[in-house]
C-alpha positions, 0 to 999 in steps of 0.5 A, a space after each residue: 372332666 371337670 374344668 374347675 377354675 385357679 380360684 374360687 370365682 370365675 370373676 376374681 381378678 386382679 384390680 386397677 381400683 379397689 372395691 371403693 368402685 367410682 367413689 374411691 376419688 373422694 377420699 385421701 389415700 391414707 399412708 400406713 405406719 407402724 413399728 416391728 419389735 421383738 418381744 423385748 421391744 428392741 427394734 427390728 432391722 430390715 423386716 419385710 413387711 408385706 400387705 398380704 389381703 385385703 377386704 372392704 370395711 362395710 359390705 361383702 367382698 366378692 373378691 379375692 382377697 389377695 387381689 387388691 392392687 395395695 396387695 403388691 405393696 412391701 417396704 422393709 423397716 428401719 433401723 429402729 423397726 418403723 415403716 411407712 406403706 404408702 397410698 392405700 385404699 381408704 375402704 379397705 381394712 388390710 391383713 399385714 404379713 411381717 418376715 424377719 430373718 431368724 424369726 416366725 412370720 407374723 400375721 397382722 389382721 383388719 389393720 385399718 390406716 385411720 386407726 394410726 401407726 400399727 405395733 407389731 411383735 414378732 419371736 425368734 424362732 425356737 431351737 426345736 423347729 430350726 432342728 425339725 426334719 421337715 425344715 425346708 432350706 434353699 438358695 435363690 440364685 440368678 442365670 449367672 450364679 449371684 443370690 437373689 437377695 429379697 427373692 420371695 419364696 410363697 407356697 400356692 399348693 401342698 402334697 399331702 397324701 394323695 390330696 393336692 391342697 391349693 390355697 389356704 395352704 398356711 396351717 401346712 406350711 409358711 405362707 411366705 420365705 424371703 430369701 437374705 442377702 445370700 438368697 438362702 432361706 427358710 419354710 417350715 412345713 408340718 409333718 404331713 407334708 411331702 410337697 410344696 408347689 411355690 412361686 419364686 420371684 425376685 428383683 430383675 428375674 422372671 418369676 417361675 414355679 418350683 417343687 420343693 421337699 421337706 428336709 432337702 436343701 434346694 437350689 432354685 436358679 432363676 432366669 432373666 426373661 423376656 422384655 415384651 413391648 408396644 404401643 396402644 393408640 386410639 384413632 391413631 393416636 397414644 393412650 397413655 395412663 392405661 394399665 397394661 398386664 400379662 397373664 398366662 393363657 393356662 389358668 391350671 393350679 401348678 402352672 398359672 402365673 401372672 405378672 404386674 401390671 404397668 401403665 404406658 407413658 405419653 407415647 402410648 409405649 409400654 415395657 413389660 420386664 422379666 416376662 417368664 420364657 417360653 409360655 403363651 401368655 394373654 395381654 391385656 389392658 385394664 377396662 377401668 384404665 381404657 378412655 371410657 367406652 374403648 377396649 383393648 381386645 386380648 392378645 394371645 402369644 407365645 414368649 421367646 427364650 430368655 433374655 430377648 426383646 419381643 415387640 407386640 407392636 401397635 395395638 389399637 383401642 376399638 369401641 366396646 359394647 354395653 351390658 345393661 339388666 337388673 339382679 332380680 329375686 325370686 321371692 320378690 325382696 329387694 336386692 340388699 343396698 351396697 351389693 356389688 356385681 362383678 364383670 370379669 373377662 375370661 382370658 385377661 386377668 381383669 374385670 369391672 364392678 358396679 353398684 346396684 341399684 335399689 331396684 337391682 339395676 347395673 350398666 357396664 360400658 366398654 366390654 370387649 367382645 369376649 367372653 366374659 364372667 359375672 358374679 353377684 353375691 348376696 347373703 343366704 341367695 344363689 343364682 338360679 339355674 334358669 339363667 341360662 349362662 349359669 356356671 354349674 361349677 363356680 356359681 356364677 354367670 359365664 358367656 359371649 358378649 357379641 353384641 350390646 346386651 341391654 336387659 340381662 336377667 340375672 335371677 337368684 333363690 333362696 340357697 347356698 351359694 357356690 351348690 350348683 357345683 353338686 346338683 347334678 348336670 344341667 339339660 343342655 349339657 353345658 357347665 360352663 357355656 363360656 363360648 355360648 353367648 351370654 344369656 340371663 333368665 326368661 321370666 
């Protein structure tokens, strides 16, 4: 059977910096600001105004769009309909998403902060839908029956037919429900539609999946979680400043569920709030936040019954190896300035990027000995299936790092990208050599 991933890239994880990679200190993180109206310009009180993806203003991404830190940002307007996100990444363009009781949700695209404050309408919505029979209606409620104010509502997957779409599930359903002071809300769906697969979260509960059906009411009763601790020291002494997040073991659409990222203070200590119950779960620490060279090896375990206190303990920083090659092409062109190629960690949620050179050349420093992911892309290219690391379903690179790798070749032709997932098997057998160490092409 097939292994296919959560998202399209084996590499697309979450980020500790923006696409900026080491250039991102040298501009100002501009704060956003912007005014939600109805259509007869009065103002819009208490609209959550979410920062829904993200993208690089020049270049090509290569990744996720939801996946930038900014896009865990919300703010809520005032009573004449401003709002002010702060400190966003200078080299991104952001696409907003405006929620509102009574009123459609509103899509916001390439909003760029320098452009200065952002105006956005948004409509009531109509008698017709408020009556439609696929109209999805809940009630967000904690463990001891109060509502879950704010709690967010966000459709991953949606039943139609016999086919389960994961992603881009928006011309379906709405791609957002945020749930009012009494923890009801609202989806709409389209006809079409038999189920909804959504993630559920809100303030002080522990975030969990739900399936929901048009035209029934639900009542969706969340959990207070498990609260996970520890310390991460260095030749015996605390780290602080380093990211530290959760991401379960199972990456299965339906299931995967990740929780945000948060840094250790002084003491080296960090505490991880409403951790979903009873799941085994990946901890990690961002390679990018780690003092340079030092690796936080993931740490595999299984949470308690809700409401407990689970200490991990000292974990200790160890030195991480050195990944160094060059990007070739095989009809001999130079690689494109500004391309990026990505090393993401199979098991945690994270990864680290560099900038080519203008002779194709990267160096990474501080990879753990896992196994690990690497993604380039570069218009009209795909990567050859002489690398012999090649992930025949995702198109990109996948394998053990046991040791320094010092000249890794990754060789890309002329093709479609992502089309080895339909050429066939490879001879070895091996699709996805995740557990095989990781292996370039021979020239």
């Amino acid at each position: 059977m097939k292994t296919w991933r959560l998202l399209e890239n084996v590499i697309v994880v979450a980020l500790s910096v923006g696409m900026a990679g080491s250039a991102s200190g040298e501009l100002a993180r501009p704060d956003l600001s912007g005014r939600v109206a109805r259509e007869d310009g009065g103002p819009v009180k208490d609209a959550t105004v979410f920062v829904y993806t993200a993208g690089p203003k020049t270049g090509s991404g290569v990744l996720c769009p939801s996946c930038y830190p900014d896009c865990s940002k919300k703010v809520k307007t005032s009573s004449r309909g401003n709002f002010v996100i702060p400190s966003l990444d200078p080299h991104l363009r952001f696409r907003l998403l405006v929620v509102a009781p009574g009123c459609e949700p509103r899509f916001v695209e390439k909003v760029d902060p320098a452009d200065g404050e952002v105006k956005i309408t948004i409509s009531p919505y109509s008698e017709d839908k408020l009556k439609s029979s696929t109209m999805i209606m809940g009630m967000v409620i904690d463990g001891k029956g109060q509502p879950v104010a704010g709690a967010t509502v966000g459709p991953e997957g949606v039943v139609v037919g016999p086919v389960t779409h994961w992603g881009g599930t928006d011309r379906y359903v709405d791609p957002l429900a945020v749930a009012d002071e009494h923890g009801r809300f609202r989806l709409f769906c389209t006809n079409t539609v038999e189920r909804v697969q959504a993630v559920v979260e809100g303030r002080g509960v522990a975030k969990r999946w739900i399936e929901l059906k048009p035209g029934r009411d639900h009542l969706i009763r969340m959990q207070e979680g498990v609260i996970l601790t520890g310390f991460i020291q260095r030749d015996g002494q605390p780290v602080k400043d380093v990211l530290v997040g959760l991401a379960t073991k199972d990456r299965v659409c339906g299931t995967f569920l990740r929780c945000e990222e948060l840094a250790t203070d002084k003491e080296g200590r960090f505490v991880l709030p409403n951790v979903p119950p009873g799941l085994e779960f990946v901890l990690y620490a961002t390679m990018e936040s780690l003092p340079k060279g030092g690796v936080l090896p993931a740490k595999i375990f299984t949470t308690g019954i809700t409401g407990t206190k689970m200490d991990l303990g000292t974990l200790k920083v160890q030195a991480g190896h050195r990944v160094t090659g060059r990007v070739i092409l095989s009809d001999g062109k130079p690689v494109p300035s500004d391309t990026r190629i990505v090393l993401g960690r199979e098991d945690a949620w994270d990864h680290r990027e560099a900038l080519l050179d203008s002779e194709g050349r990267f160096d990474f420093v501080g990879v753990p000995a896992e196994s690990v992911g690497m993604s380039v892309r570069i218009k009209d290219y795909k990567l050859s299936k002489r690398n012999g690391s090649l992930d025949w379903y995702n198109g990109g690179m996948v394998g053990r790092v046991e040791a320094d790798i010092l000249d890794l070749t990754i060789l890309m032709e002329p093709g479609e990208w992502r089309y080895n997932g339909d050429e066939g098997e490879p001879p070895s057998g091996e699709n996805q050599p995740s557990d095989k160490p990781l292996r370039g092409a021979k020239l």
